[in-house]
N, C-alpha and C positions, 0 to 999 in steps of 0.2 A: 504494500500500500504506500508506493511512493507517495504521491500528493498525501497524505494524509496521517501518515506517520510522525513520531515525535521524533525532533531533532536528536543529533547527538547532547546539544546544552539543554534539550529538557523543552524545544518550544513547538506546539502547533501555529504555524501562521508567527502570528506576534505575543500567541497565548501561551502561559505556560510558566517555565523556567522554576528555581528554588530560591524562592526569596524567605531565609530564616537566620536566625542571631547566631552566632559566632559559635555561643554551645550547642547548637545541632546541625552544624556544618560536617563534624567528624561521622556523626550517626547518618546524615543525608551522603556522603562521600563514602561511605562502607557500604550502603545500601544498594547507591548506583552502580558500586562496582563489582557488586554480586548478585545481581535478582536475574540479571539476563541469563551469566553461568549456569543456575542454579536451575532457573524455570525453563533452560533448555535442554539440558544434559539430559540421558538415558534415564536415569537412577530416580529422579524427582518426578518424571512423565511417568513412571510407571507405578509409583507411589501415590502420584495423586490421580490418574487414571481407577487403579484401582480403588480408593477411597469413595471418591464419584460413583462407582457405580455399586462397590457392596456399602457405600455406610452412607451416601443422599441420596441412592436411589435412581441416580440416573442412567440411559438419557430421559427426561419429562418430556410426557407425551406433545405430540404435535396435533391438539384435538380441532376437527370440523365441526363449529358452531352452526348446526341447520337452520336452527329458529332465529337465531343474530342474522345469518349468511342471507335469511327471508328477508327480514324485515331492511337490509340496509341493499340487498341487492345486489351480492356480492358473493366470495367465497371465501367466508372469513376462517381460519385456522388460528386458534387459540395456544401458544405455547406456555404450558401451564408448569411455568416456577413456580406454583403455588404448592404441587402436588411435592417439593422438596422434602429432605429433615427439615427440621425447625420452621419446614412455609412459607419459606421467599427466597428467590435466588442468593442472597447472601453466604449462606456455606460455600458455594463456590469461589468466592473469592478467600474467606478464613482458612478454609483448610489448605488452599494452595500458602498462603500468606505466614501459616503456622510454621508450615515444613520449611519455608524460608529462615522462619525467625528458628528454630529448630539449630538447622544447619550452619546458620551465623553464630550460634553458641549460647542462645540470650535462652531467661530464664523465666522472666517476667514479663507480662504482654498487657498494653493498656488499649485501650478502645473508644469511640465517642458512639453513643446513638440515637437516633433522633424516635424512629417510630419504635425500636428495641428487636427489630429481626436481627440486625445486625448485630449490637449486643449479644443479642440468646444467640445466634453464630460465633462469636467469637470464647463466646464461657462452653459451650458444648464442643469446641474442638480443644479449649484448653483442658475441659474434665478427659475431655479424649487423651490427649500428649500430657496429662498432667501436669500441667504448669500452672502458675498465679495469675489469677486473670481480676484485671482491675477495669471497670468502665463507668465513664462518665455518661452522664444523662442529665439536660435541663431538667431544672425541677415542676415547671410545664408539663414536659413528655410522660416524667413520673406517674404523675395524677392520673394523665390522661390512658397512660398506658401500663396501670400498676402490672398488668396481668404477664407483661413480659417480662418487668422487673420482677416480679414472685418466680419467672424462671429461670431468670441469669442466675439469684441466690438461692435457687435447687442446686441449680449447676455446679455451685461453690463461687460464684464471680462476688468480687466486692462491688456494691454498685454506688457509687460517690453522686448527690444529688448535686448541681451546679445552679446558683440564685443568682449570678449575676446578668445582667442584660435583662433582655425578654424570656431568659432562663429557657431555651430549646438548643437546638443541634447547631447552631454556629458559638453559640457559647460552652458546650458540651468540647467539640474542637478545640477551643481556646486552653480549656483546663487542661484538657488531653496532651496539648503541645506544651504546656509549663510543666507537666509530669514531666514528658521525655526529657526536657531541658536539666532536671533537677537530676533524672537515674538515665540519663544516656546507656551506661557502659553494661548494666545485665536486662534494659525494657527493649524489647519492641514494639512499636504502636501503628496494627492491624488498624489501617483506615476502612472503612467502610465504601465509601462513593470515589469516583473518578476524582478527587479534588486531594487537593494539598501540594507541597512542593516533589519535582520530579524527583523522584523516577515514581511514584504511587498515582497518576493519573495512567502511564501507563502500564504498570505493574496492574495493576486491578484492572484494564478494557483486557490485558492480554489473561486473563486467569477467568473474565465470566466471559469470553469468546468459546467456549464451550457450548455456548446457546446457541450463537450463527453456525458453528460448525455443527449440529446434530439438527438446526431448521435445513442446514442444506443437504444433508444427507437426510432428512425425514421425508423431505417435499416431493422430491421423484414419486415415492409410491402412493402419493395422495394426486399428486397432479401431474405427474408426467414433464415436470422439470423442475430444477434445483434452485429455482428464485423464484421471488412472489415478486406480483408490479409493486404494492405497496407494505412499508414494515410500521409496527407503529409502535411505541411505546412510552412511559413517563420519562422525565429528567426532573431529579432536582441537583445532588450530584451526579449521578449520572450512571452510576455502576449496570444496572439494568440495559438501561439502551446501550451501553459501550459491548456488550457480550450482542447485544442482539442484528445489533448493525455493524461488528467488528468484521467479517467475509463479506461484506456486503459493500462496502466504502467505493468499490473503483468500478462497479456496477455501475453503469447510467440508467442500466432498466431500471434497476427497483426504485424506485421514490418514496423517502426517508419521511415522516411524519412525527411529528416528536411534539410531547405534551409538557408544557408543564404548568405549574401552580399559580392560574387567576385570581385565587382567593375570593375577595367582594369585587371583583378590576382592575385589568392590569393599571388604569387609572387611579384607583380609589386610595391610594394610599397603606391598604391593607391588603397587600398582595406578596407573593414571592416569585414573580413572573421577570424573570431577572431579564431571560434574552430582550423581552420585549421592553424591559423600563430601567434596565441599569447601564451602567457605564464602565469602559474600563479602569480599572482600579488593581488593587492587590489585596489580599486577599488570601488568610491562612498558608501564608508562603508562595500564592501563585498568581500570574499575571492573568486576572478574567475579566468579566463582566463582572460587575459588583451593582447591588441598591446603595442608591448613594444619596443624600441630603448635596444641596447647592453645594456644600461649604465642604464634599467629601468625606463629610463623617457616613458609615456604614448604616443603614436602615432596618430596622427591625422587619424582617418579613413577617408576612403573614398567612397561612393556608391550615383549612382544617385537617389538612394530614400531617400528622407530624414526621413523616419522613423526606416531605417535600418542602418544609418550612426552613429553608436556606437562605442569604442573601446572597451570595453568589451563583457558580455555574460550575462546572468541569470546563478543563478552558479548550479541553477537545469540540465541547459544543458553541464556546466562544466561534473556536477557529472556523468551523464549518458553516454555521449561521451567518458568519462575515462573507462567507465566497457564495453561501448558496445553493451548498450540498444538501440542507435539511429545509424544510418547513415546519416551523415553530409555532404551535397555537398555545395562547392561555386557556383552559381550563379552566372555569371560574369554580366555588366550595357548590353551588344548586347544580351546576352540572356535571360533576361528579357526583352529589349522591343519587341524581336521576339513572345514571350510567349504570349504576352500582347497583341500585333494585330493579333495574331494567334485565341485568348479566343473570341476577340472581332467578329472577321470574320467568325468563326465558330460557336458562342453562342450566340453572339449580348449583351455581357456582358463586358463591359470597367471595367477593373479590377485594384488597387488601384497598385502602383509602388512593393507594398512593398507583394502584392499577387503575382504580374506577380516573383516573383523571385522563388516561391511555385510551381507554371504551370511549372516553365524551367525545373525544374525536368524531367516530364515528358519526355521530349526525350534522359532522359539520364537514362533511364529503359527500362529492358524488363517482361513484363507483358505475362500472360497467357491470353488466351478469358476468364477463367474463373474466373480472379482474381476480387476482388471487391473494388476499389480506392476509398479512403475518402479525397477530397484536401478542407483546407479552403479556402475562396476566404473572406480575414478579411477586405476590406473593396472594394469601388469604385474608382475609376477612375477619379471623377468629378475636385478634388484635383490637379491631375496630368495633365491636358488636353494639357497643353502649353507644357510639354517636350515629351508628346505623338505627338505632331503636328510639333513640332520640327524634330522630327524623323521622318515624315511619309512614306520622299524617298525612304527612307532605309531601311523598315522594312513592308509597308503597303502593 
């Protein structure tokens, strides 16, 4: 993927690069110059091949939505990371990222999350490897999403609640980097999404490309060729869509469709619709698009998913949104949970907050009968149940 590859310094386009303090220069410069070694060699593919397939279950199915495929006019195929361990594509990335930190020698592994899949991904592969797994979580996502945190501390994870800011997953990040900063020499710190300083924007597309490469080896026997016209999927950082449109990048046929977090508008001030209302800035060590106040202070997003409640972007989807490779819609929080009992009603598939914004798509397209739709569905639902029941008047 020429065009679209991360430089050797770390940049797509002009997005990118490791922008961090002086004490995580040695930890970023150890990292960069072992993740490629490591995540290429014989020994690590066959260790994490294996893991994927006897301990998450994969490959996840490639399922034909008949009743969606009716009503939109289309032939939509649902890749259901939902049906994972833990319920969202996230162990894909932990457990390659483990046997990293594994290999590098570290003992200790810290983690940020927003909605808490990722979280319960990185304490179920620590129970796994047996190591000390420490994660941050706004104390926001807490509240909203005890039921993950009741399964990090099954797992054995410490889960450290974060009150500063708007207390969600850009502040969860923040504490998580002042850890590493303080225990450099035995933590690792398993990011979750395509964001932070390089080499972990693309260390994490290249570890859940595991999803485009088993969409194109599933597609042949569903449809008689190995690309679909259109893929679609959420971004907040971005780790889902980087797996799902990683073989897919140098394709002109397929046309990339990427969702992310409208909130009340990408207008309204209460949003986390970054492509559409932020500016380039920096940003947890990386050069992106950021929400930005006049004066460059960073903006508190907004969205009723907490996985998608970021003020930045992965600066892969900076890069690509600038040239024209994607189309980027907001997502507004009404259109997501319409998606979301709409999935349910018609599929019998409770789909996680942060998919339902991937579905709203869907009625904001016009498809041919003959087109052939790739939408991820990156995790479930079980997470969300309470602001899904909340809503039910209004949307069920």
């Amino acid at each position: 993927m020429a065009n679209y590859n991360v430089s050797p310094e770390g940049y797509y386009g002009e997005f990118g690069g490791a922008y961090v303090p002086e004490t995580l220069r040695k930890c970023i410069d150890e990292l960069k110059d072992n993740y490629l070694k490591v995540l290429e060699s014989e020994s690590f593919r066959k260790e994490y091949l294996s893991l994927l397939q006897d301990y998450v279950g994969r490959p996840s199915p490639l399922y034909f939505a008949k009743r969606l495929s009716e009503k939109y006019g289309a032939r939509i195929y649902l890749k259901r990371e939902d049906l994972n361990h833990t319920g969202a594509h996230k162990i894909n990335n932990t457990v390659g990222q483990i046997l990293l930190a594994r290999h590098m020698g570290k003992t200790r592994i810290i983690a940020e999350t927003g909605a808490g899949q990722h979280g319960v991904a990185t304490a179920t592969v620590c129970a796994l490897m047996n190591m000390e797994c420490v994660v941050y979580m706004g104390q926001t996502d807490v509240e909203r999403q005890h039921v993950n945190v009741e399964k990090m501390k099954m797992l054995g994870a410490s889960v450290h609640p974060v009150t500063s800011g708007n207390m969600t997953l850009k502040d969860a990040v923040s504490e998580a980097i002042n850890d590493w900063c303080s225990n450099s020499d035995n933590t690792f710190y398993i990011i979750g999404s395509a964001v932070g300083p390089h080499p972990y924007p693309d260390m994490v597309a290249r570890l859940q490309s595991i999803i485009s490469e088993e969409i194109r080896g599933q597609l042949p026997d569903k449809t008689g060729r190995d690309y679909p016209d259109y893929l679609i999927a959420c971004i907040g950082g971005g780790s889902n869509a980087a797996g799902t449109i990683y073989h897919y990048l140098e394709d002109e046929k397929v046309r990339i469709v990427l969702a992310e977090a409208g909130g009340l508008g990408a207008g309204s001030g209460m949003t986390a619709a970054t492509i559409q209302s932020g500016k380039p800035g920096i940003i947890h060590g990386s050069r992106t698009l950021v929400l930005q106040t006049e004066d460059g202070d960073v903006m508190e997003p907004y969205s009723i998913s907490a996985g998608l409640d970021y003020p930045g972007i992965g600066p892969l989807y900076a890069h690509l949104a600038s040239i024209g490779r994607v189309d980027v819609m907001a997502i507004n929080d009404d259109e997501a949970l319409r998606a979301a009992y709409e999935l349910t009603r018609l599929e019998g598939i409770i789909p996680a907050l942060e998919s339902s914004h991937a579905l709203g798509v869907l009625g904001k397209m016009q498809f041919r009968p003959s087109d052939v739709v790739v939408l991820t569905v990156s995790g479930r639902g079980d997470k969300d149940i309470e602001t899904y029941l909340n809503n039910m008047d209004r949307y069920a």
